[in-house]
N, C-alpha and C positions, 0 to 999 in steps of 0.2 A: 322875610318871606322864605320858606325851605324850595328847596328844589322842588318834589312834589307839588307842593300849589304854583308854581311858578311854571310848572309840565298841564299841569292841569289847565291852568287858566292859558296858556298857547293851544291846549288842545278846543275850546271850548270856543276862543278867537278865531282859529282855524275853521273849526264845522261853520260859523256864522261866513266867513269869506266866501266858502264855497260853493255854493249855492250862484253871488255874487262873481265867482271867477267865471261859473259854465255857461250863464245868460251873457254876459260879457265876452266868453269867448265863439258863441252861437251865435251871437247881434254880428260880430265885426267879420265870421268867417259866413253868415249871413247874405249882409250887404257887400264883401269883398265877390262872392256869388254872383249876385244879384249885378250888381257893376261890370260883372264881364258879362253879361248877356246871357247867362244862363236862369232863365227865370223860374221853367219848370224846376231846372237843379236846385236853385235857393229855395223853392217851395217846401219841397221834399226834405232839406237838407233841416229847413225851419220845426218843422214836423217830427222830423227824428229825434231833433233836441229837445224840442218839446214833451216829447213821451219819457225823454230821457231822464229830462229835469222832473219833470213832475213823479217820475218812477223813484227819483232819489228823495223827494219832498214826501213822498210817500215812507218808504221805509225808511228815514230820518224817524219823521211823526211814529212811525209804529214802532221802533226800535225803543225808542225813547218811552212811550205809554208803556211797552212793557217793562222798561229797566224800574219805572216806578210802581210795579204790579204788585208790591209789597204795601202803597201805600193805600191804592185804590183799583179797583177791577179797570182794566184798559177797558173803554167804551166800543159797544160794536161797528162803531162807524171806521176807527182805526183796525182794527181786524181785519173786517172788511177792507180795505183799502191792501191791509199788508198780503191778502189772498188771493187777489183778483189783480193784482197790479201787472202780473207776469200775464196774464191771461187774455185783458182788456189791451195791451202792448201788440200783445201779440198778432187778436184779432183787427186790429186800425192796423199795423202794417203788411197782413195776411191781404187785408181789401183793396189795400192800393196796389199792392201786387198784382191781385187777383183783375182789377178793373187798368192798371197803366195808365191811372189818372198822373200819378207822378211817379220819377223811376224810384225803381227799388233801391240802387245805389248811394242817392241821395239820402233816402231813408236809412237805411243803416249806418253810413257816414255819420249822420246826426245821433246816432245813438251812441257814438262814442265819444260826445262831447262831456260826460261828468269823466269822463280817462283824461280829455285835458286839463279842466280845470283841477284834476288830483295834480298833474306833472306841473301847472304853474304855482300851486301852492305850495309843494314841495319845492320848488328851487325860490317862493320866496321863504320859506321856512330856513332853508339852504341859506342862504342867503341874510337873513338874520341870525343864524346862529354864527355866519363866518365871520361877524360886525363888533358879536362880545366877545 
């Protein structure tokens, strides 16, 4: 196996984990939330990751439909999704702002949950390469 495929196929293991680090790391800083008594905060915080994640699950999917735009026309459902995803984001955290149903703080905390699960993948990336 050359190095190339060997980069390749860690990169390709990688994108599949991560998805898997950021619900993992959203679940545990979630209910670590939720366990101290902050319910509204874990609300909020559940919310944030959740737009977060599915913000990255979206331009994942569109990223990918267009890198294969050579073979076939990306479908408008993905376009869609890749043009509206900053918009739709925007306006669900705009409303709870807007209404203090949950605080804002919490909300945007949770949007920086695919920023951890990139730093835990990298130190396990780190981390496997300190091993060969």
């Amino acid at each position: 196996m050359t190095t190339e495929t060997t980069q390749a196929l860690d990169l390709t293991q990688a994108e599949a984990r991560l998805p898997r680090w950021m619900v993992g790391l959203a679940g545990a800083v979630g209910i670590g939330i939720l366990l101290s008594g902050h319910v509204r905060f874990s609300a909020g915080f559940t919310l944030g990751s959740g737009l977060a994640i599915l913000n990255y699950l979206w331009l994942h999917q569109a990223i990918e439909a267009l890198m294969a735009a050579g073979e076939a026309r990306p479908a408008r459902r993905v376009l869609a999704k890749f043009f509206f995803r900053y918009p739709l984001a925007f306006a669900g955290v705009y409303l709870f702002y807007r209404t203090g149903w949950l605080p804002i703080v919490a909300i945007l905390a949770g949007l920086f949950v695919p920023v951890g699960g990139v730093l835990i993948e990298a130190m396990a990336l780190l981390r496997a390469g300190w091993k060969s």
